[in-house]
N, C-alpha and C positions, 0 to 999 in steps of 0.2 A: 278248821271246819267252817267256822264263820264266813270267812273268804271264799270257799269254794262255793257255800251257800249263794253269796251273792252274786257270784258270776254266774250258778247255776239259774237264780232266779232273772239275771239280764238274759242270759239265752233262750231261757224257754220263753218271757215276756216278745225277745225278738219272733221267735218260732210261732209265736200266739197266728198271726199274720197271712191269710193264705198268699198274697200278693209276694210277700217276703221268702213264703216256704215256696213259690215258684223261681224266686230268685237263684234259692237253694238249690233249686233241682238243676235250674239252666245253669249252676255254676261247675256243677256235680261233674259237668260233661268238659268242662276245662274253664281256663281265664275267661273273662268277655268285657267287654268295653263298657261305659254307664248306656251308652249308645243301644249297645247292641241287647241290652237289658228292657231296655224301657220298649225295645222294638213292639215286644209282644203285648205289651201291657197296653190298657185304654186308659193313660193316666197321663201328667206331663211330665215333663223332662225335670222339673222341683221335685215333684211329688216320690218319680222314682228315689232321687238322690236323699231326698230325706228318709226311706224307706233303708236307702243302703246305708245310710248315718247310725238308724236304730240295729241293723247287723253287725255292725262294726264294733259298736257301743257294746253288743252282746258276746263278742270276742269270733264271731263264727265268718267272718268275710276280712279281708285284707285288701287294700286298692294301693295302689302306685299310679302316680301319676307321669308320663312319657309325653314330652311337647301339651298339646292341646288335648290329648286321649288319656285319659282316668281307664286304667284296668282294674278287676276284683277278678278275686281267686278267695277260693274259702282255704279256711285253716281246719285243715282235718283234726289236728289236736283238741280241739275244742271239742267237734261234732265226737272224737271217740271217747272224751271224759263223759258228755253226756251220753253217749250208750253204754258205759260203764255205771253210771251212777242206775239206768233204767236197769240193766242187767243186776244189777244187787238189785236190787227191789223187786223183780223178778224171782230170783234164787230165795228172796226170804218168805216172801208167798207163796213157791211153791213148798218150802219145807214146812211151811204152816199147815198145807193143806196136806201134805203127806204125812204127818204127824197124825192129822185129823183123823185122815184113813187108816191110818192103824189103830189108831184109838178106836171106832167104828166098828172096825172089823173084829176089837177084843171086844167088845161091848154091844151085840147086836140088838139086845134089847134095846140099850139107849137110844140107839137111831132107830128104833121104830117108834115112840113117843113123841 
């Protein structure tokens, strides 16, 4: 559990990032180049790659490097541990609250107090 903790907390630290969660989006759509990343961003050509250092570092981006061309491609593995770990935390909120509501519903007095 501790392990997964930390990888959970480098992902979501990567994820913190709008510039990084654009990365994510444009990657969503297939591989792309550092090139072809940094296209859309007002940033430099450092700046992006350290941005995709801290994706990497979070487990959520993969790059290979071909001649002179660095490709990224993300790792779906990762992005679906993290919507699994957001989905339990979900299911135990909602059974909290549904609890609640029963609880409520036997007890109308109390919820009017």
């Amino acid at each position: 559990m501790l392990n997964q903790s930390a990888v959970l907390d480098r992902t979501f630290q990567a994820l913190a990032d709008p510039t990084r969660r654009a990365m994510i989006e444009r990657l969503g759509e297939g591989p792309a180049s550092v090139s072809e990343l940094a296209k859309p961003l007002k940033m430099s050509l450092p700046a992006v790659v350290q941005h995709l250092a801290v994706l990497e570092a979070g487990g959520l981006v993969r790059s290979r490097k071909q001649g002179r061309v660095r490709t990224c491609e993300l790792d779906i593995e990762v992005l679906d541990q993290v919507g699994q770990w957001i989905a339990d935390r979900r299911q135990i909120t909602e059974q909290r609250l549904d609890r609640l509501g029963t609880w409520l519903a036997e007890n109308p007095e109390e919820g009017e107090r």
